[in-house]
ROSELO-112906 format. One record per residue (C-alpha): x, y, z; residue in three letters. Coordinates in Angstrom, 2 decimals, padded with zeros to 5 digits, m for minus. Example, Ala and Ser with C-alpha at 12.3 -4.5 7.8 and 13.67 -1.06 7.14 Angstrom:
! residues 2
+---------+---------+---------+-----+
|    east |   north |      up | res |
+---------+---------+---------+-----+
|  012.30 | m004.50 |  007.80 | ALA |
|  013.67 | m001.06 |  007.14 | SER |
+---------+---------+---------+-----+
***
This chain:
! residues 388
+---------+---------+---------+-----+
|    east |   north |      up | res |
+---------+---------+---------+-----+
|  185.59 |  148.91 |  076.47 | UNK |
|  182.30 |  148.34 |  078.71 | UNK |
|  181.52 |  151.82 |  077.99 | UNK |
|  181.36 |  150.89 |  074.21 | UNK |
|  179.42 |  147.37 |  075.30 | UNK |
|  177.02 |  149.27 |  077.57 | UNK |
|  176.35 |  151.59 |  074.72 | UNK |
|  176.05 |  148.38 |  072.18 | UNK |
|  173.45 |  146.97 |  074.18 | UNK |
|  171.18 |  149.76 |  074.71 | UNK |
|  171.21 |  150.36 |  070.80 | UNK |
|  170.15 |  147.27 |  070.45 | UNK |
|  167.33 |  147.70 |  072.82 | UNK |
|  166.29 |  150.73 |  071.42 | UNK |
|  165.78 |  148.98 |  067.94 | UNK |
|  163.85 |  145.81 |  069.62 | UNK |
|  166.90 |  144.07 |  068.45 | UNK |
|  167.40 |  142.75 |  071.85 | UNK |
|  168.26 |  138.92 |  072.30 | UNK |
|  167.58 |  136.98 |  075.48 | UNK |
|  168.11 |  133.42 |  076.34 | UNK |
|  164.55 |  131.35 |  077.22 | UNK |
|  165.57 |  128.54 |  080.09 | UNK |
|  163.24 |  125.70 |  079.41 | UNK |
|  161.84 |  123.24 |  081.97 | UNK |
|  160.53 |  120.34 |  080.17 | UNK |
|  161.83 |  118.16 |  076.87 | UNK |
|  161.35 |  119.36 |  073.27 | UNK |
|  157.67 |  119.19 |  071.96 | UNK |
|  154.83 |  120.92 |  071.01 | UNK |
|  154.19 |  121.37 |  074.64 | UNK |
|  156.78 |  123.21 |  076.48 | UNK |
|  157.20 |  124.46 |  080.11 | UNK |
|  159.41 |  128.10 |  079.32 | UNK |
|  160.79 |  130.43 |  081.69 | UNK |
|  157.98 |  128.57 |  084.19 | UNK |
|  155.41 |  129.33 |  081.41 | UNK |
|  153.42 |  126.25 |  079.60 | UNK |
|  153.66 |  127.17 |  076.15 | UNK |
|  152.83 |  125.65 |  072.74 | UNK |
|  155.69 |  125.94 |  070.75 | UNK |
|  155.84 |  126.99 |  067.18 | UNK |
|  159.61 |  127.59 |  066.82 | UNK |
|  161.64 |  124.04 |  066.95 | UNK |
|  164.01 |  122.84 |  064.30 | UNK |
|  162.78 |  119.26 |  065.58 | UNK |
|  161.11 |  119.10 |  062.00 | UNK |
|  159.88 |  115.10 |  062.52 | UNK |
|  159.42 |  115.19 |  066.40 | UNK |
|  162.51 |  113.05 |  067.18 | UNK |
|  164.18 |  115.01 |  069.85 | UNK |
|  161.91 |  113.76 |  073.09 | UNK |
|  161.35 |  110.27 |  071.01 | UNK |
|  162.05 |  107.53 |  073.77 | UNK |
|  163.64 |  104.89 |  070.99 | UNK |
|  166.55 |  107.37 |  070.66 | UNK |
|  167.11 |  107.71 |  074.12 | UNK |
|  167.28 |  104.47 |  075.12 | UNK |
|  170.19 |  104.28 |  072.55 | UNK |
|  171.74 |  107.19 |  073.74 | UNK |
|  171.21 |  105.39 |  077.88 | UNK |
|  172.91 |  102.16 |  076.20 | UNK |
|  175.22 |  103.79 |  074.63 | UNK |
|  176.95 |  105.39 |  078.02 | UNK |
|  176.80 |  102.26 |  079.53 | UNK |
|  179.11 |  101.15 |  076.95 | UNK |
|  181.28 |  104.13 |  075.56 | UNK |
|  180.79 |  106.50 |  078.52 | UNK |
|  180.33 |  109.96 |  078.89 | UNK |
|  182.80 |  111.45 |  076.60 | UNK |
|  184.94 |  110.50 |  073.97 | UNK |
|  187.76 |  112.17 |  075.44 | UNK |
|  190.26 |  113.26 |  072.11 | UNK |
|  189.90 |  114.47 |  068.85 | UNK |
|  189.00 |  111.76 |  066.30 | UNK |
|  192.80 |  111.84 |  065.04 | UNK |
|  194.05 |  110.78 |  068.51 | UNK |
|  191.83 |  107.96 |  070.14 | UNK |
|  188.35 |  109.65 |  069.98 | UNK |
|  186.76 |  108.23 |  067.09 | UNK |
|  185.16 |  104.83 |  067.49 | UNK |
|  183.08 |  102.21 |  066.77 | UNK |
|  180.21 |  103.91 |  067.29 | UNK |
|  181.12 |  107.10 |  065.09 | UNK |
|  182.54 |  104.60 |  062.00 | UNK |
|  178.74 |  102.77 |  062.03 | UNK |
|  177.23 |  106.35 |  062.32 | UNK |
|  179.34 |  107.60 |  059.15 | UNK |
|  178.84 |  104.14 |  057.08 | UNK |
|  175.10 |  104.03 |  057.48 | UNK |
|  175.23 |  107.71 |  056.54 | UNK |
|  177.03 |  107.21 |  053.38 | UNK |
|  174.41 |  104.30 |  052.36 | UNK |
|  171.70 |  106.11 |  052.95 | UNK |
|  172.52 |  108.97 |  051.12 | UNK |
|  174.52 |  107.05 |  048.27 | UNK |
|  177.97 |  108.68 |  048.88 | UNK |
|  181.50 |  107.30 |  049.33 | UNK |
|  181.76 |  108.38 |  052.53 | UNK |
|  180.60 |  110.59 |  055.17 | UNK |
|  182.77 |  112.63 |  057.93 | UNK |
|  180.83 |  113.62 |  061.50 | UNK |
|  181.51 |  117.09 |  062.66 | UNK |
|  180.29 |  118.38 |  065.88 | UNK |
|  178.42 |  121.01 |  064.87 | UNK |
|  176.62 |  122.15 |  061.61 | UNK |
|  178.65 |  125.14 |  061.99 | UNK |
|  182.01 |  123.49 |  062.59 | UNK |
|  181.43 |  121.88 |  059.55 | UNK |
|  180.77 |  124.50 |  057.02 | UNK |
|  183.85 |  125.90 |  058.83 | UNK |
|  185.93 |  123.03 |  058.23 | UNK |
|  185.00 |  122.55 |  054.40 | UNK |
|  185.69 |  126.17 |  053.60 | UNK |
|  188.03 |  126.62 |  054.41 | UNK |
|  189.92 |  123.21 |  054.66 | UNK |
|  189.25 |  123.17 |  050.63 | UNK |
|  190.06 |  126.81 |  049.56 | UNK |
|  193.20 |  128.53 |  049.21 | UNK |
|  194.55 |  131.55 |  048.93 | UNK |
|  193.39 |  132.68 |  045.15 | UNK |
|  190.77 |  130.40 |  045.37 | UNK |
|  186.94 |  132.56 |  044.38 | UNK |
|  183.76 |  131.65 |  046.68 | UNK |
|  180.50 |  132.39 |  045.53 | UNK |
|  177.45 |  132.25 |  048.18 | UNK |
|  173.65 |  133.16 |  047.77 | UNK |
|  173.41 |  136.38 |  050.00 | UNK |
|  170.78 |  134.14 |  052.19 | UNK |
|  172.69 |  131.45 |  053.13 | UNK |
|  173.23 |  130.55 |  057.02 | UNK |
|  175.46 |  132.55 |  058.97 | UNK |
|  178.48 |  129.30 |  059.75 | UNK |
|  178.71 |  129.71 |  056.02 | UNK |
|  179.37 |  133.17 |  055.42 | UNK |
|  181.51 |  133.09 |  058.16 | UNK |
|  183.54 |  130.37 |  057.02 | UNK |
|  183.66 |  132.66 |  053.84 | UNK |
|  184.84 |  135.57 |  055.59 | UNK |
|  187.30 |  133.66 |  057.81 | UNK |
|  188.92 |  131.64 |  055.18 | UNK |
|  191.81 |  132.34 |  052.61 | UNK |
|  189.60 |  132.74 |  048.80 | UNK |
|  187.53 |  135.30 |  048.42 | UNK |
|  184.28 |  135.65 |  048.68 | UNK |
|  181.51 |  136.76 |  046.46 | UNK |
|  177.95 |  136.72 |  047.60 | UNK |
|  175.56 |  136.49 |  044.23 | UNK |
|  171.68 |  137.60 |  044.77 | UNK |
|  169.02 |  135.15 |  046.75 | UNK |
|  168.79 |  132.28 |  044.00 | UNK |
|  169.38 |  134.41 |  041.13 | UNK |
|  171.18 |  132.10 |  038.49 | UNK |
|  171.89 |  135.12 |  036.35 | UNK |
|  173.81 |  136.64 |  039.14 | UNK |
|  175.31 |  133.98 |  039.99 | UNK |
|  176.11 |  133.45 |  035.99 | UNK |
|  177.71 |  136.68 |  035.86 | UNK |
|  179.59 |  137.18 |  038.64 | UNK |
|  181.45 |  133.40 |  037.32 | UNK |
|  182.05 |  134.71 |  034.29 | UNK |
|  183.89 |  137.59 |  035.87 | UNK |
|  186.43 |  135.20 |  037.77 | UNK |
|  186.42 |  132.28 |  035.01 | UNK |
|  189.62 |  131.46 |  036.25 | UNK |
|  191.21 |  129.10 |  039.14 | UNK |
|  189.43 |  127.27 |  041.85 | UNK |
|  186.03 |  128.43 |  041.89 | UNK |
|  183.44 |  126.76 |  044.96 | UNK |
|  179.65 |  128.08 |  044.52 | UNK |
|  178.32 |  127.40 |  048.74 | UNK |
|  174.12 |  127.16 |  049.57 | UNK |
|  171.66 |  126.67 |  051.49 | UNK |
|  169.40 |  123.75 |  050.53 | UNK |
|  166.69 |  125.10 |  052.55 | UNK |
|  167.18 |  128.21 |  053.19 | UNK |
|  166.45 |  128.59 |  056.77 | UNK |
|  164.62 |  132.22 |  057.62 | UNK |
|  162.50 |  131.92 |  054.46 | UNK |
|  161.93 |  128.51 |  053.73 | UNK |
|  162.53 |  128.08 |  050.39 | UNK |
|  164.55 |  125.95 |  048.30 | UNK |
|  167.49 |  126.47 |  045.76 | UNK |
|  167.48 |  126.23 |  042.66 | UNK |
|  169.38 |  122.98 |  042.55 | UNK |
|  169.15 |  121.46 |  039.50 | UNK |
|  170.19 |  124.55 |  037.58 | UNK |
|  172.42 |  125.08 |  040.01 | UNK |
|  174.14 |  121.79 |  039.11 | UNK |
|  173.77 |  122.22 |  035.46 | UNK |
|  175.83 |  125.84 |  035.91 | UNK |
|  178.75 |  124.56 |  037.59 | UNK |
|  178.89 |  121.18 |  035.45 | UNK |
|  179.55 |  123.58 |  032.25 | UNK |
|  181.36 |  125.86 |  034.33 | UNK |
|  183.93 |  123.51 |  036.09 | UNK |
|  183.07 |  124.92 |  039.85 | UNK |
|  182.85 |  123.02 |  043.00 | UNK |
|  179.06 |  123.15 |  044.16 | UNK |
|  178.24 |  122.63 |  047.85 | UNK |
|  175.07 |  122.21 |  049.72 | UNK |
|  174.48 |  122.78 |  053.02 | UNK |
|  171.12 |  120.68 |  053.89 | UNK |
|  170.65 |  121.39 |  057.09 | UNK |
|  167.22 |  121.85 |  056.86 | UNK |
|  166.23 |  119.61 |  054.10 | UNK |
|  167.34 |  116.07 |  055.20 | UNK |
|  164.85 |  114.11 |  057.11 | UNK |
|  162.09 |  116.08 |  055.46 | UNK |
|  162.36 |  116.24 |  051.86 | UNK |
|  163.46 |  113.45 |  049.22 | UNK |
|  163.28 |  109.63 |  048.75 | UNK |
|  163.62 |  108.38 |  052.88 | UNK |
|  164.06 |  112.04 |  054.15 | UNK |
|  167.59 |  112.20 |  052.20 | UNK |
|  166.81 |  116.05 |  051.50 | UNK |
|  166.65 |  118.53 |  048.77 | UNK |
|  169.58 |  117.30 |  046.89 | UNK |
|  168.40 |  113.80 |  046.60 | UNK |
|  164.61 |  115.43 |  045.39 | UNK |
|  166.16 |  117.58 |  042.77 | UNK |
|  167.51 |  113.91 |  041.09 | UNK |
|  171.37 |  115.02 |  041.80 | UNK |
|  173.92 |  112.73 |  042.77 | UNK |
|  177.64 |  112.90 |  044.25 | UNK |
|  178.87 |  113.61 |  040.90 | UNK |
|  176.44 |  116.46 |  041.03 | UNK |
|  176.96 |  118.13 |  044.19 | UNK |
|  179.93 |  116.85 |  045.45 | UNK |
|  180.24 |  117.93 |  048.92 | UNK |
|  176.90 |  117.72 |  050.97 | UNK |
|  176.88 |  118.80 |  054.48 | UNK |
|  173.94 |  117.60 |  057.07 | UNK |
|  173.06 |  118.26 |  060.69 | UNK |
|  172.23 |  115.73 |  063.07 | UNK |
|  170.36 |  118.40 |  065.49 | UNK |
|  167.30 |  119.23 |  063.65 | UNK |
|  165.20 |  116.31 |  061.63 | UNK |
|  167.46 |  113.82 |  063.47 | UNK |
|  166.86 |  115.23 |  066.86 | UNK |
|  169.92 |  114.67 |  068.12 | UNK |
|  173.45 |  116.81 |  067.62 | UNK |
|  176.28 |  117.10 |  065.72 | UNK |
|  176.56 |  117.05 |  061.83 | UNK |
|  178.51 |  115.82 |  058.63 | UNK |
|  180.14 |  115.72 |  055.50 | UNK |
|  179.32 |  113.72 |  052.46 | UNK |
|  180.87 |  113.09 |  049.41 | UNK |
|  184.08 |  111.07 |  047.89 | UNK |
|  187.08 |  109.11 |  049.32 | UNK |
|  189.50 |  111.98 |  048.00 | UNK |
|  186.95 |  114.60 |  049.68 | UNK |
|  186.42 |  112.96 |  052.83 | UNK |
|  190.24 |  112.15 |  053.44 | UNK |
|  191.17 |  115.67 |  052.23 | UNK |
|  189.67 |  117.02 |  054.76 | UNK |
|  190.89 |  114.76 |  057.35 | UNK |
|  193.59 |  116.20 |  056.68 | UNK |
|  192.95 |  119.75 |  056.27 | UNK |
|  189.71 |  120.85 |  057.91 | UNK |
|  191.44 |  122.37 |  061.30 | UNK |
|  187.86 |  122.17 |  063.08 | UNK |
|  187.75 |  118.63 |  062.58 | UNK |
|  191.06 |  117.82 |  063.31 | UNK |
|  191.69 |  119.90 |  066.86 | UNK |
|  188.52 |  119.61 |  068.21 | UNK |
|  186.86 |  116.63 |  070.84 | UNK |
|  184.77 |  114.31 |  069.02 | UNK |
|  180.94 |  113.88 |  069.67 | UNK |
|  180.56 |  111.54 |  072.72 | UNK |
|  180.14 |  108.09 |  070.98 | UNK |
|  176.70 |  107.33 |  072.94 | UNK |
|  175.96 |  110.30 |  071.08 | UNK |
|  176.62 |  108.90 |  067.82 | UNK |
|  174.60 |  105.62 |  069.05 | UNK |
|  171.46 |  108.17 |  069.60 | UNK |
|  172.26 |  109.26 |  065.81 | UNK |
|  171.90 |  105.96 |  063.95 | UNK |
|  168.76 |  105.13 |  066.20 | UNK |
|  167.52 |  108.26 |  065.01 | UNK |
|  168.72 |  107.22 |  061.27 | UNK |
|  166.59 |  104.25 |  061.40 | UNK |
|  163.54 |  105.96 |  062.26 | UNK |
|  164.27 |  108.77 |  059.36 | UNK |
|  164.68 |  106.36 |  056.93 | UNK |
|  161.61 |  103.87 |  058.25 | UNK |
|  158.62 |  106.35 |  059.27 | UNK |
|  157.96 |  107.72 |  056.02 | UNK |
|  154.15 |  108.53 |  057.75 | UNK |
|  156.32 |  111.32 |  059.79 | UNK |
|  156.87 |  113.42 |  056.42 | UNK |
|  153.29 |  112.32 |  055.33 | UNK |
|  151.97 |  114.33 |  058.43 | UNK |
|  154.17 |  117.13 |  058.41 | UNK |
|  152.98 |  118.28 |  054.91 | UNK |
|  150.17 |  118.09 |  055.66 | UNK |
|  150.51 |  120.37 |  058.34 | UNK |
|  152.16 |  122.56 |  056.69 | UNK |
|  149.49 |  122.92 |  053.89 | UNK |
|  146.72 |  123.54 |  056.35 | UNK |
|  148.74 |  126.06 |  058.00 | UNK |
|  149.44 |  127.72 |  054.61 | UNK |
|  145.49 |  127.31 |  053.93 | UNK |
|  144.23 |  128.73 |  056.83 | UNK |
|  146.97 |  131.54 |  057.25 | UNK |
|  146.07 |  132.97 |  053.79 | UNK |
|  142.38 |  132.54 |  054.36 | UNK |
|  142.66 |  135.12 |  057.53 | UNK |
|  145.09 |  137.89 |  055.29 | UNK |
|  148.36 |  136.72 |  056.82 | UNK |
|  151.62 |  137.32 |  054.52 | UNK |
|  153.90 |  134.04 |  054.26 | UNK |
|  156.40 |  133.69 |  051.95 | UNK |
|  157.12 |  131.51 |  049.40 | UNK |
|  157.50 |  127.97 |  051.34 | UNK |
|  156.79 |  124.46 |  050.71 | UNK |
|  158.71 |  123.46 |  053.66 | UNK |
|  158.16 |  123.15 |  057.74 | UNK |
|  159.65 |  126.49 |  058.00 | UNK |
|  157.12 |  128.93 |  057.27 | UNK |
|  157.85 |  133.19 |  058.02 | UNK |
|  155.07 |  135.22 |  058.61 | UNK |
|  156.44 |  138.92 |  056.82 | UNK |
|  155.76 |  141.51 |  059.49 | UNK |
|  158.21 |  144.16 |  058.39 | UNK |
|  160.04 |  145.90 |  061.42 | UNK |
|  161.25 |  144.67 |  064.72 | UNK |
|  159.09 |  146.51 |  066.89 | UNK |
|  156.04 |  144.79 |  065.16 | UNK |
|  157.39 |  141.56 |  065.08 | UNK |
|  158.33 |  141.74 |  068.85 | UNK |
|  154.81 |  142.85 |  069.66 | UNK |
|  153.15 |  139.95 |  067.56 | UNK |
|  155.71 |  137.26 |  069.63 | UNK |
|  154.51 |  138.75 |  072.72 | UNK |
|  151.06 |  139.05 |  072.59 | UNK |
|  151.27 |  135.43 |  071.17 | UNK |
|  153.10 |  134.18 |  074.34 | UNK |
|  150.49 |  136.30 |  076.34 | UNK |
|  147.96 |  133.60 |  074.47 | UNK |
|  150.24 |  130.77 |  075.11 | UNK |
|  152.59 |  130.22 |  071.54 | UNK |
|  155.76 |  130.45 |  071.65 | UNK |
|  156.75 |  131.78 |  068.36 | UNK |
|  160.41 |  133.40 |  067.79 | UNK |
|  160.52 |  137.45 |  066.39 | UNK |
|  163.72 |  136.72 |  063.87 | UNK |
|  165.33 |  140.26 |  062.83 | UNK |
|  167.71 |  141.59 |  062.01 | UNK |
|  171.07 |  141.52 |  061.03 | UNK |
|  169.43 |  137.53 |  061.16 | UNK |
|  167.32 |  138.57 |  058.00 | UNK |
|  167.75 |  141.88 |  055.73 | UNK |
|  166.21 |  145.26 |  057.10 | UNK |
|  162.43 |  145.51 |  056.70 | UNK |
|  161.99 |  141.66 |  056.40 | UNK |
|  161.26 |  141.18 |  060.38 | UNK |
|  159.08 |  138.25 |  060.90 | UNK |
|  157.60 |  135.54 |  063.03 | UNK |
|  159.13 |  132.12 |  061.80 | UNK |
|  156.64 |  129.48 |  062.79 | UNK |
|  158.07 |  125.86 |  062.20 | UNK |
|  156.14 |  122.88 |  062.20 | UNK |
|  156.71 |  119.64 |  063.72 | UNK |
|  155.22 |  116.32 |  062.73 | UNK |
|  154.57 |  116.32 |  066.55 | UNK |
|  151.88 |  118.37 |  066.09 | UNK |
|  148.47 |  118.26 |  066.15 | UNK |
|  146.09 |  119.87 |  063.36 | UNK |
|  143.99 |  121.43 |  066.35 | UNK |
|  147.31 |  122.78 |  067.80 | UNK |
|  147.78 |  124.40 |  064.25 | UNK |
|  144.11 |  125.36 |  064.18 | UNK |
|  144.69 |  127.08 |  067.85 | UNK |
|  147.54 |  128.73 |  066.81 | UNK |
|  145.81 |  130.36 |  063.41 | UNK |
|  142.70 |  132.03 |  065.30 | UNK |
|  145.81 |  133.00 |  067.78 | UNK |
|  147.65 |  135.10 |  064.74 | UNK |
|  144.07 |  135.89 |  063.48 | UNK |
|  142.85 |  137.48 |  067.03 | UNK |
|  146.29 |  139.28 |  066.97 | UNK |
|  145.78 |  140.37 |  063.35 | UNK |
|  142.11 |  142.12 |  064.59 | UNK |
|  143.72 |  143.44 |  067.54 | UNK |
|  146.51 |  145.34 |  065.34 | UNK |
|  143.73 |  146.53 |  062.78 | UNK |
|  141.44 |  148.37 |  065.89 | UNK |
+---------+---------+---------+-----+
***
């Protein structure tokens, strides 16, 4: 066996496919202290600059003076208190649903609805893009799963037609998160109204940022619970904070309570935790100039990438690729921008398909527009360098 690991991991190496952890020394922000390195940082989640934001951590201080550490149980046994049922109520105003479940993780979730809501028999279509927790959950639960092509309706149409029968779940991405983009929503909705299939969004990326008050990419395309009903969320990226949900009806919500084995045996979120999270809900829902800035950054980003020759794809969003092709090239590009102090992540594969290597830059509405400035004539110094 650590013959066959040994060999694993020099493959990997060979291919630049090699992943390493980075230790940082400092809180989340542009500015970052990494592996002992000051770096400017161009590859956070932390889409509205809430994670170091001192509001939310005086909530989460207050709240271990008054909950503690830990919650100490599952939410089934004595876990779940006041703190988490004010967390999921304010949730399910904000976002106009029923009611809202908290997961610990984004991934735990998309676990937990799978396959806490599909049976054996049961068909599972997914966009071939979407995150990792939910083709997992795809793989590891009891229906079976067919993957249609990235936000191609027509695929999608067909391969429904071929299953027309039983119960039939179609699972995305909102945003989807190595390329940016956004589903196709609305006819997304329209497909499985007409269809009679179970549509699920996973919106990760999108709430916070897009939509009326940050409530994401469902709430922009005009759909409501009747629409898409069952909406996951994270708490870790546009929130800042950790953990995640579930959104949708009274019969959803307490179905899974019931079901969903990674809700039920796991330890809930530490309550101060879930204080943190609706200080971090007010601010989402109150700083609307957070969004104002980060589109903007994005579009001068866009702007002055395209004005140097740079290849992004398709994205209206914080996340925004930079298409380099293969590994090795997108490994050199991260490095040599680290050399010039950016810290900007190489994502290959299996994370995207083979070929598609890239730098993902994210923006933060932390940032500054001469940070974004610095790092363009960064990437266009790099892009001269390659040419020579």
């Amino acid at each position: 066996m650590e013959q066959r690991w040994s060999a694993r991991l020099a493959e990997r190496k060979a291919q630049h496919l090699y992943r390493r952890c980075r230790v940082a020394d400092s809180p989340q922000g542009p500015r970052m202290l990494i592996d002992g390195k000051p770096l400017l940082a161009f590859c956070s989640n932390d889409y509205l600059g809430l994670a170091g934001d001192e509001r939310i951590a005086k909530a989460l201080k207050q709240g271990v003076d008054r909950w503690g550490s830990g919650s100490g149980a599952a939410h089934l046994v004595n876990g779940h208190s006041l703190a988490h049922q004010a967390l999921e109520d304010e949730l399910a105003d904000w976002l106009g649903r029923e009611r809202v479940l908290l997961f610990s993780t984004g991934y735990m979730a998309n676990l937990g609805i799978i396959t806490g809501l599909l049976e054996r028999g049961d068909q599972l279509f997914e966009d071939r893009l979407n995150h990792a927790s939910l083709i997992d959950a795809g793989l590891l639960g009891n229906a079976r799963l067919h993957r249609y092509r990235h936000s191609d309706m027509q695929s999608l149409r067909r391969q429904l037609a071929a299953f027309p029968e039983g119960m039939r779940m179609v699972a995305s991405d909102g945003v989807f998160s190595m390329d940016g983009d956004i589903a196709l929503l609305g006819e997304m909705a329209s497909i499985c109204s007409s269809e009679q299939v179970l549509l699920m969004v996973d919106d990760a990326h999108g709430l916070g940022v897009l939509g009326r008050d940050g409530r994401g990419c469902v709430d922009e395309a005009g759909l409501t619970q009747s629409d898409v009903p069952v909406l996951m969320g994270t708490l870790g990226k546009a929130f800042g904070v950790a953990g995640a949900f579930v959104a949708g009806s009274e019969l959803l919500i307490e179905t899974l309570i019931q079901q969903a084995r990674s809700y039920i045996y796991t330890t809930a979120m530490p309550a101060a935790l879930a204080e943190a999270a609706r200080a971090s809900l007010r601010i989402v829902r109150e700083e609307r100039w957070r969004r104002d800035k980060l589109e903007a950054l994005m579009w001068r980003f866009r702007e002055g990438a395209e004005t140097i020759g740079l290849s992004l794809m398709p994205s209206r969003t914080p996340i925004q690729p930079i298409l380099l092709g293969e590994p090795e090239k997108a490994v050199t590009w991260s490095r040599r921008l680290e050399e010039l102090g950016f810290l900007v992540t190489a994502i290959r594969p299996p994370t995207v398909p083979t070929g598609q290597a890239r730098l993902r830059v994210t923006l933060s509405a932390a940032h500054e527009e001469s940070q974004v400035d610095s790092l363009l004539q960064a990437l266009s110094a790099i892009q001269e360098e390659q040419a020579a």
